[in-house]
ZAMARGU-4260 file (C-alpha; in steps of 0.2 Angstrom, whole numbers, plus 5000, padded with zeros to 4 digits):
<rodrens>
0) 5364/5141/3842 | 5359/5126/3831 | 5377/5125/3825 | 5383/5122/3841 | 5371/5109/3846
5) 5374/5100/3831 | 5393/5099/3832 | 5389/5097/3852 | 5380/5078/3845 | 5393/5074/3836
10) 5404/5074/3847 | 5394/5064/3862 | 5390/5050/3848 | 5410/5049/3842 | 5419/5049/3859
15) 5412/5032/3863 | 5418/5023/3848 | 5436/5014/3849 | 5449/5009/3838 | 5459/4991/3843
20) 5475/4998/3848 | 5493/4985/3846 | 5501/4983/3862 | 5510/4969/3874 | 5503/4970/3891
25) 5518/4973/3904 | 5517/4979/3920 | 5512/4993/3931 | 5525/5002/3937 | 5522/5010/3955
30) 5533/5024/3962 | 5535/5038/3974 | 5549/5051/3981 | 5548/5065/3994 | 5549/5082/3983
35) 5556/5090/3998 | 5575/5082/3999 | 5577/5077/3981 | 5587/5063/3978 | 5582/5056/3996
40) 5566/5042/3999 | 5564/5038/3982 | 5553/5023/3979 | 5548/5008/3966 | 5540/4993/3963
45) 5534/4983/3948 | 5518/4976/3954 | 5520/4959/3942 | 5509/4953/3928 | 5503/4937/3940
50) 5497/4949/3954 | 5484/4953/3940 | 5468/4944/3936 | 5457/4947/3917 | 5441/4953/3920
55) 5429/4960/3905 | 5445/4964/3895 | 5455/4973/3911 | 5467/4967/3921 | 5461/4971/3939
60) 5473/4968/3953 | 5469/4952/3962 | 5471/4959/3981 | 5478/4975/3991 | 5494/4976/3997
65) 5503/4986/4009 | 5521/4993/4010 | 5526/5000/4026 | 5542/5013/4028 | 5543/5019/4012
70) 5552/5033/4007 | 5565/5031/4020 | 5552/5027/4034 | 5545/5043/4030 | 5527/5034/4023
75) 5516/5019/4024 | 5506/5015/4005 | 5490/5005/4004 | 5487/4999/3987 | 5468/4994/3986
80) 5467/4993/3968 | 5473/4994/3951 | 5464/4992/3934 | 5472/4995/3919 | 5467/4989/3898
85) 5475/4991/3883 | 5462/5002/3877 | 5470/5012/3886 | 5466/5017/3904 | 5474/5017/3920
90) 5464/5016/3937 | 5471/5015/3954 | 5465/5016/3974 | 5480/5021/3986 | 5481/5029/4003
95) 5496/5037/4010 | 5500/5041/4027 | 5515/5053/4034 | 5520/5043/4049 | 5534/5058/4053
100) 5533/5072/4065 | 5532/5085/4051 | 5523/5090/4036 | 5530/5081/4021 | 5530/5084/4003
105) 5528/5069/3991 | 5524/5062/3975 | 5514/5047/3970 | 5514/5038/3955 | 5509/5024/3944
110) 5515/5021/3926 | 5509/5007/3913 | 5520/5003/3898 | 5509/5005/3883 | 5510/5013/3863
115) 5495/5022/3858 | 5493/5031/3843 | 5488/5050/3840 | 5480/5059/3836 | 5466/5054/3851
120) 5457/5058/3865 | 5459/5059/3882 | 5448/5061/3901 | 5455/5060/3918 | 5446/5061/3936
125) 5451/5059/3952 | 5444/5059/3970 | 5456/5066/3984 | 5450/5059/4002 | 5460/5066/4018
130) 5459/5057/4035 | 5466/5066/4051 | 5476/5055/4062 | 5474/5062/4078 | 5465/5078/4084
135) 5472/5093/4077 | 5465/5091/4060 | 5472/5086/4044 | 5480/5096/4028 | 5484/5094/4010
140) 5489/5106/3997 | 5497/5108/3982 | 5515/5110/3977 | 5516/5126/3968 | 5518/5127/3952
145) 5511/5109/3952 | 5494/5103/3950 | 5488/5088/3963 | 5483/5076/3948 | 5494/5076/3929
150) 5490/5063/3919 | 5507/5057/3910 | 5512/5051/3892 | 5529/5048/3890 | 5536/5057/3906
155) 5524/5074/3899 | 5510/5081/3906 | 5494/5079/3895 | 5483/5086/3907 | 5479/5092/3925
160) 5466/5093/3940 | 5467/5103/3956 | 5479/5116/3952 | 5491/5127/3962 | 5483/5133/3971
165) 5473/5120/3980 | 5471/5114/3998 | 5461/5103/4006 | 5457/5101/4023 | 5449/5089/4036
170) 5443/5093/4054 | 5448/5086/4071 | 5448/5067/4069 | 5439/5072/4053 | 5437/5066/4035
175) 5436/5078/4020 | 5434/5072/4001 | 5434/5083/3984 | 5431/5075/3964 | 5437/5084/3946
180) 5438/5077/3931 | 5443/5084/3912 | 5442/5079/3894 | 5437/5072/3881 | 5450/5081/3876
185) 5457/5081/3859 | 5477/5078/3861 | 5490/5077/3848 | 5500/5066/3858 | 5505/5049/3855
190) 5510/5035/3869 | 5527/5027/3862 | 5531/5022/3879 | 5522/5024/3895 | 5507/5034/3901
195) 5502/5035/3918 | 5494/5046/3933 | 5505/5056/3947 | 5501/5064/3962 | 5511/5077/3970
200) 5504/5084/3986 | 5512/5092/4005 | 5503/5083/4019 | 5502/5085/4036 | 5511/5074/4050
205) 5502/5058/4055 | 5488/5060/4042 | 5483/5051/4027 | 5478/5055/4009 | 5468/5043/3998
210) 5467/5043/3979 | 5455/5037/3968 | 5460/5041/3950 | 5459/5036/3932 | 5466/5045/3917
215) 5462/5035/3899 | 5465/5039/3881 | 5455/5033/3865 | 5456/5035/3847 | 5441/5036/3837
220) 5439/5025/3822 | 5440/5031/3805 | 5421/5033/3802 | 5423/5043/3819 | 5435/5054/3813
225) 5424/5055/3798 | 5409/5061/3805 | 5420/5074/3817 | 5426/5081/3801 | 5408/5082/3795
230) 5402/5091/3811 | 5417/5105/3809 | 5413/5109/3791 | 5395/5110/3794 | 5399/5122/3807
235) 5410/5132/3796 | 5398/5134/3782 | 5382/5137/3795 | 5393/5154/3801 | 5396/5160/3783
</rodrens>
């Protein structure tokens, strides 16, 4: 039991430290397609550098935007926010509405170009929100084998939240919300390209999902790294 506590510090006091990682800031890449009709509805936009103001070392989107008949007319995105650093970490705001008669199947996505080494650490969280549009309530669910949230390096998933199965569901002109969040997680996996966050989701027809979601990576310094190796062999010699 001592062990475990001791290595359970360890832990807590490295996972806040950081190392300075080398990157050029480009933008945010947002993108969406309905999983349904491959090939059909696909959707992207570069949300450029200028749209972006510095604040405390991120670069926070400077207003929401909207964009209306996306997917070939089968969608409406509200972008309320996006944050992303070189640290790295990625953080967004969006709701999407199904503005057809049926129930759509989609996928929702932001990527940031970035190059991160490994091996690091990483943590997501997300908050699902569901609004019904009329009065006959409101559905979202998974898309089997697919979890809602995956956190993305390099077009691979790294990790997941609300996994197939999951549904949600909201009452007659009702709201319903649920949170999940994973990590620090030790990974092996570096960035050499992009990471991201992506959604993929059925939802009912006239309804809305909203996303608030972050997925960040972080490598600890070399005394870090240090003191981790410490707390592992103390452990080790503790169970002899």
């Amino acid at each position: 039991m001592r062990s475990a506590l001791f290595f359970a510090v360890i832990c807590l006091i490295v996972a806040p430290v950081f190392a300075d990682p080398t990157v050029d800031i480009q933008p945010p890449t947002i993108s969406g397609s309905i999983v349904s009709i491959p090939g059909v509805g696909d959707f992207e936009m570069v949300v450029p550098l200028e749209e972006f103001e510095v604040e405390e070392g991120k670069w926070k989107l400077k207003g929401g935007f909207t964009q209306l008949g996306i997917m070939d007319g089968t969608a409406n995105l509200v972008i309320e926010e996006i944050e992303f650093e070189p640290d790295p970490s990625v953080f967004y705001n969006a709701i999407l509405t199904n503005t057809t008669a049926s129930v759509q199947t989609y996928t929702l996505s932001i990527a940031v170009p970035t190059v991160f080494a490994a091996p690091n650490l990483i943590h997501g969280a997300t908050t699902v929100g569901l609004i019904d549009g009329g009065t006959d309530g409101a559905t979202l669910t998974s898309v089997a084998p697919t979890a809602v949230y995956q956190s993305i390096i390099d077009g691979a998933t790294v990790g997941t939240l609300l996994n197939d199965p999951f549904s949600l569901v909201a009452p007659p002109m009702g709201v319903n919300q649920i949170g999940a969040t994973y990590g620090w997680n030790p990974s092996n996996v570096p960035i050499n390209m992009f990471m991201g966050i992506t959604h993929t989701f059925t939802l009912t027809p006239g309804d809305s999902a909203s996303f608030l979601s972050r997925f960040d990576v972080i490598v600890p310094e070399p005394a870090a790294l240090s003191l981790l190796a410490i707390g592992g062999l103390l452990l080790m010699r503790r169970r002899r």
